[in-house]
N, C-alpha and C positions, 0 to 999 in steps of 0.2 A: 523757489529756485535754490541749487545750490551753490556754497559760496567759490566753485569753478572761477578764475579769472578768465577773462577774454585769451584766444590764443586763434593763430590765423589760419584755419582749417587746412587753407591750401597747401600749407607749408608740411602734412601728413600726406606718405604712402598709405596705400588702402592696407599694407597691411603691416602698416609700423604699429609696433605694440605701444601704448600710452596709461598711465597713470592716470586716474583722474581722481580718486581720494582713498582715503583711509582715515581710521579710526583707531581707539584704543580705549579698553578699561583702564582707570589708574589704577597702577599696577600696586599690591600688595606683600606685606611680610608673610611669607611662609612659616605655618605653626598657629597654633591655638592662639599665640595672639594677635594677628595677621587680623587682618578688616576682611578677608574673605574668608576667613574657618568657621566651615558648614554650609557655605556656597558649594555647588555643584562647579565643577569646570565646563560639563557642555552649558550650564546654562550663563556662565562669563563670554562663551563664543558667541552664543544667541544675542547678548547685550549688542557685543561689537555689530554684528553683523545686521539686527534690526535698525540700529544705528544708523550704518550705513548706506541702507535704502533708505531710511526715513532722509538724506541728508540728500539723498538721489533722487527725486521722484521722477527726474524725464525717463528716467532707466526701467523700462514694465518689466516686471517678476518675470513675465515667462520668455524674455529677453536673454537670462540670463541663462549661460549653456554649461555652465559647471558650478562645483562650490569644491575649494582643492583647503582642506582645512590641517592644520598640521599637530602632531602631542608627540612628545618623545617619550614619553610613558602611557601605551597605547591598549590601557585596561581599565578597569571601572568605569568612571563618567568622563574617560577621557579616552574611551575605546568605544567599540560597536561604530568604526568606521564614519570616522566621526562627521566628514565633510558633509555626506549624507543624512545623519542624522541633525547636525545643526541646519542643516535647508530646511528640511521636515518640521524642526521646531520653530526655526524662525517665521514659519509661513510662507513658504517658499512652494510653487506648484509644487505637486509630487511627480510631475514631469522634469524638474531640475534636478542632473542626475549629481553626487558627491565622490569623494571621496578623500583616505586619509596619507598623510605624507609622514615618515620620521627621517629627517637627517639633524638629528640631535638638535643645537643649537640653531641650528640654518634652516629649520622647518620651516617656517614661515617663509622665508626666502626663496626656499625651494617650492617650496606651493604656487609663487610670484611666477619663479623661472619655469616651472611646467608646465603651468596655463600658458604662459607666454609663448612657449615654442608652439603649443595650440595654437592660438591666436595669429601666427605668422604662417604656420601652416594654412591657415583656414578651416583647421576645426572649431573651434570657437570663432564668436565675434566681441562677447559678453561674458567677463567670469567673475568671481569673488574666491579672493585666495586671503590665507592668513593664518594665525594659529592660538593653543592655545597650552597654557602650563600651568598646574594646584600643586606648586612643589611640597604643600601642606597635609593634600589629599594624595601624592602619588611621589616621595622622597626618589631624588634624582638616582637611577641604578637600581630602584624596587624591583624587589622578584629577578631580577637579569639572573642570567647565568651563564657564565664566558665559557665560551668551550674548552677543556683542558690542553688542548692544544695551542690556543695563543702562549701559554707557561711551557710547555712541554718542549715545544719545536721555538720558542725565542720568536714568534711571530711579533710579541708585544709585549712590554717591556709592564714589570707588573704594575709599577709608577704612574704608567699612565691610564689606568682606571680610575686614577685620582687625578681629577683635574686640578686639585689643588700644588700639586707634587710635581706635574707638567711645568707648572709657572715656576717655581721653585728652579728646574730645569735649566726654562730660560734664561734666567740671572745667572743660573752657569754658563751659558752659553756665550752671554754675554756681561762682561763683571763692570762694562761701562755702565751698566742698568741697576744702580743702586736702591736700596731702599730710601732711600732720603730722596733720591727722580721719582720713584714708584709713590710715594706718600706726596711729594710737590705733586704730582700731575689728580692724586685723588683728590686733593685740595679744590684744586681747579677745578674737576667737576664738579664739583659740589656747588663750590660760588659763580661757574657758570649757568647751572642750573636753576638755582635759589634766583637768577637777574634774568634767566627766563621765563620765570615764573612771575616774576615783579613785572614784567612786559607785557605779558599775556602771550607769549610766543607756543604754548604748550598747551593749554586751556582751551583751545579752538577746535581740539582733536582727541580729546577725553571726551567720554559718553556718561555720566552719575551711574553708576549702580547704586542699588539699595541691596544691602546683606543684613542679615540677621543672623545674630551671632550666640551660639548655644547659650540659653542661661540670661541672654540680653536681650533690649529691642533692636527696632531696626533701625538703620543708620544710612542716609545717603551717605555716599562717596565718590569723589569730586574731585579730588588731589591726589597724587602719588603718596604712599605710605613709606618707603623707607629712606628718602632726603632725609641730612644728618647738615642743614646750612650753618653755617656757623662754626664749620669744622676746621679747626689747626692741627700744625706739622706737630705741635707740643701733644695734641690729642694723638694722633697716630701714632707717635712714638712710644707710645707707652703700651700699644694694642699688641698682643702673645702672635705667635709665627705657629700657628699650630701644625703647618707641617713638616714643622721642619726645628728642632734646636739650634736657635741661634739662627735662623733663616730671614726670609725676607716680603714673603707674602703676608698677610693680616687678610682681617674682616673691613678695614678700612681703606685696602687700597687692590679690593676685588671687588665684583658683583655679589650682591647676596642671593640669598632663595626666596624667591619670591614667586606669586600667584599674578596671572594675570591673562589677556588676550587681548588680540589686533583683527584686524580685518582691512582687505583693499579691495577696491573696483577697478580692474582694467578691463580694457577695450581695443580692439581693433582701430584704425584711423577713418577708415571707412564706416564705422560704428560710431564713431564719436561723431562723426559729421551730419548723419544721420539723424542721429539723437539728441543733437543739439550742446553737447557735452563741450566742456572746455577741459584738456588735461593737464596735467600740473607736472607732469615728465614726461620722456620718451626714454624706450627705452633701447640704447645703444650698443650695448654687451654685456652677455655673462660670464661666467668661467665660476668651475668647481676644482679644489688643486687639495693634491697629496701630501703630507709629511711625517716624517717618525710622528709616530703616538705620543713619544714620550716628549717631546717640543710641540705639543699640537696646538698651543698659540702662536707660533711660525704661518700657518697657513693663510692666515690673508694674504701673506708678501706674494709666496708661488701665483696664488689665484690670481691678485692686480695685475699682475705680468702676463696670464695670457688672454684677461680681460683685457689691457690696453693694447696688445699683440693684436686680438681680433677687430678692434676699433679703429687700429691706425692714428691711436695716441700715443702721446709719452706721460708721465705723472706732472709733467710743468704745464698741461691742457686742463688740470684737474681745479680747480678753484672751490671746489667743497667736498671734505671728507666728514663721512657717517662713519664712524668704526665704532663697533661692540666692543664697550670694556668688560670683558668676559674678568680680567684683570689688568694694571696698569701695565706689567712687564710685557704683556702681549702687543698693546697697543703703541709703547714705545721702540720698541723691536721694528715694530710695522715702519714707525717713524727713523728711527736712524737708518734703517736702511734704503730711504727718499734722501737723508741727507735734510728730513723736514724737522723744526723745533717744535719741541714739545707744546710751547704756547702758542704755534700759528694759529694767525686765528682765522684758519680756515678749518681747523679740526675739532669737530666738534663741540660748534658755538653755543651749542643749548646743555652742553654737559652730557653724560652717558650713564652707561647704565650702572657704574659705579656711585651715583646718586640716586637714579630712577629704577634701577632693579631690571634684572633678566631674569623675565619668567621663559627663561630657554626657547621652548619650540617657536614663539611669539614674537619674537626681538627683533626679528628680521624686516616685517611691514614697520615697527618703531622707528625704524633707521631710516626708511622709504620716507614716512610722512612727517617724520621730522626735516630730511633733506627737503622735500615738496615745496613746506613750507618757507624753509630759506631761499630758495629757489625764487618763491615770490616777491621775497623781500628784498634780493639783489638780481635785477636784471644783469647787471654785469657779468655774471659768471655764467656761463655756458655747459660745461660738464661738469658735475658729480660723483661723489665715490660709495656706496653702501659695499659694506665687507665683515667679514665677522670671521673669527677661528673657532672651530668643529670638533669637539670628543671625537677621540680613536684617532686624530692627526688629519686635519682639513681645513680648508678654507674655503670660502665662498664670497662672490665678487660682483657689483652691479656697477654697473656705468651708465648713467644718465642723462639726458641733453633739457635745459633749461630751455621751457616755449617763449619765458618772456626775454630769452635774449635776441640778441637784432638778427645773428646770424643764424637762430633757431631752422633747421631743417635746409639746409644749405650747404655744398660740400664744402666748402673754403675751412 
């Protein structure tokens, strides 16, 4: 069986979209010394996703009416259309059709939301969406080439092809967003990470890969590779502003490049009932929102706003936030302008990706199955936030409803 909690079937529309799990490789340092240099990336997606049916079995293979797989670097083993080709390899009927999704950072996310609008449609009943990123085999920006036109005509600012420079940005944008805030809050992730790992909160939703590594043997791998626990504000300070002299960004109080891949199982409600499924969310609302390039860690705020617009929330309904530390300055941004503190601790209780790594297209199911989890562990809260900011200026926004709360699927 899988480890599904109990949830009250009745309480689903036939065709309210539901979570019922996900998975993840632990994610990896990008570069030759990274636990995954000389892994394949589709074959990091295959892990996740074998994974995932093995963790499923009431779920039969030919059940399943897509695989929506996501790379933002969409060439080598992380190209040939990839949703399709990870079904194929995972052992998926060759009647289970694929395919591949890129919105940068939000891939995976975007994978979630487009099965989903299937799924409510009635095109789907059963899908698998997720994603996956070898910032070691495929550096962020490989091969790209901007049309001379974004320079030419001022479409886009040349700054923000540098997401490093974007965040740089926002500390202009806003000068209450210090580096000494931006280094306290990396702190925090880290040591909240490090106590979720001392709990077992994370470990339930990692799949072992074994890599073998050029020159080496082989090596299970079982735990995240770029956690840095034990990290102080005296450590970060000392860390170079590489983009900037005299600036305010670091390696220590952003995401690194990292390797890795996610995978999720959603379903119809009519589907879950059927099959005997128990989900671990619903899902409420999405929204995908616009902003200058050159502040494109702004975008979660636009997005929350027409995610809680279409719910018939406010942010004081919210009682757990997933946000993607793409960087600290993005995520605090997010937060002053809630009027929420930095250390609530509803905001990301297990730490982010400024300790666990964003392998970019993938990060998105990270946030899902991390929220899921919390979800289980506090019936009290009711709604959910997954949100992340987008290269080229975006945001993207999931709203949630917890099955174990009492009012789960009820309009009140």
């Amino acid at each position: 069986m899988s480890e599904n909690t109990p949830v009250a079937h009745d309480s689903l529309a036939a065709r309210d979209v539901v979570f019922i799990d996900g998975v993840r490789t632990p994610f990896g340092k990008a570069g030759e010394k990274g636990i995954y240099h000389g892994t394949r990336a589709d074959d990091l997606a295959v892990k996740a996703v074998k994974a995932l049916l093995k963790r499923n079995p009431e779920v039969p293979a030919e059940r399943i009416d897509e695989v929506a797989m996501a790379a933002t670097t969409q060439t080598g083993d992380q190209g040939l259309t990839i949703g399709r080709t990870v079904g194929l390899l995972s052992g998926l009927p060759k009647s289970v059709p694929g395919f591949a999704i890129d919105r940068m950072c939000a891939g995976a996310m975007t994978a979630v939301t487009s099965t989903a609008g299937g799924i409510a449609f009635g095109a789907y009943d059963v899908v698998i969406a997720g994603g996956v990123e070898h910032m070691g085999n495929h550096p962020m920006g490989e091969g790209a080439d901007p049309n001379p036109r974004f320079l030419s005509e001022k479409i886009v600012d040349p700054q923000a092809l540098n997401m490093g420079n974007t965040a740089e940005n926002l500390h202009d944008r806003f000068p209450a967003i210090t580096k000494e805030r931006a280094d306290r809050y990396a702190v925090a992730s880290q040591a909240k990470l490090a106590a979720a790992y001392e709990k077992g909160q994370i470990q339930p939703d990692l799949t072992p890969v074994a890599a073998k590594r050029p020159g080496e043997g082989w090596m299970l791998n079982t735990v995240d590779e770029p956690p840095r626990p034990g990290t102080t504000l005296e450590d970060l300070a000392q860390l170079r502003t590489p983009f900037r002299a005299h600036g305010h960004v670091t390696a220590g109080n952003a995401a690194g490049l990292n390797d890795g891949a996610t995978a999720a199982l959603l379903t119809s409600g009519a589907a879950a009932r059927e099959l005997g499924l128990s989900p671990k969310m619903r899902m409420v609302s999405f929204s995908f929102a616009g902003v200058e390039p050159d502040v494109m860690g702004y975008g979660p705020v636009p997005a929350t706003e027409k995610a809680l617009a279409q719910a018939g929330l406010s942010i004081d309904d919210i009682g757990l936030f997933e946000i993607n530390e793409a960087f600290a300055v993005q995520v605090l941004s997010f937060l002053d302008y809630y009027g929420i503190d930095q250390d609530d601790p509803r905001v990301n209780r297990y730490g982010g990706a400024i300790a666990i790594g964003h392998p970019l297209a993938s990060s998105g199911v990270r946030l899902m199955t991390q929220l899921a989890r919390q979800f289980a562990e506090d019936p009290s809260v009711r709604y959910g936030v997954t949100t992340m900011c987008i290269g080229l200026g975006m945001g993207g926004t999931v709203i949630w409803e917890n099955p174990n709360h009492k009012d789960f699927g009820s309009k009140a």
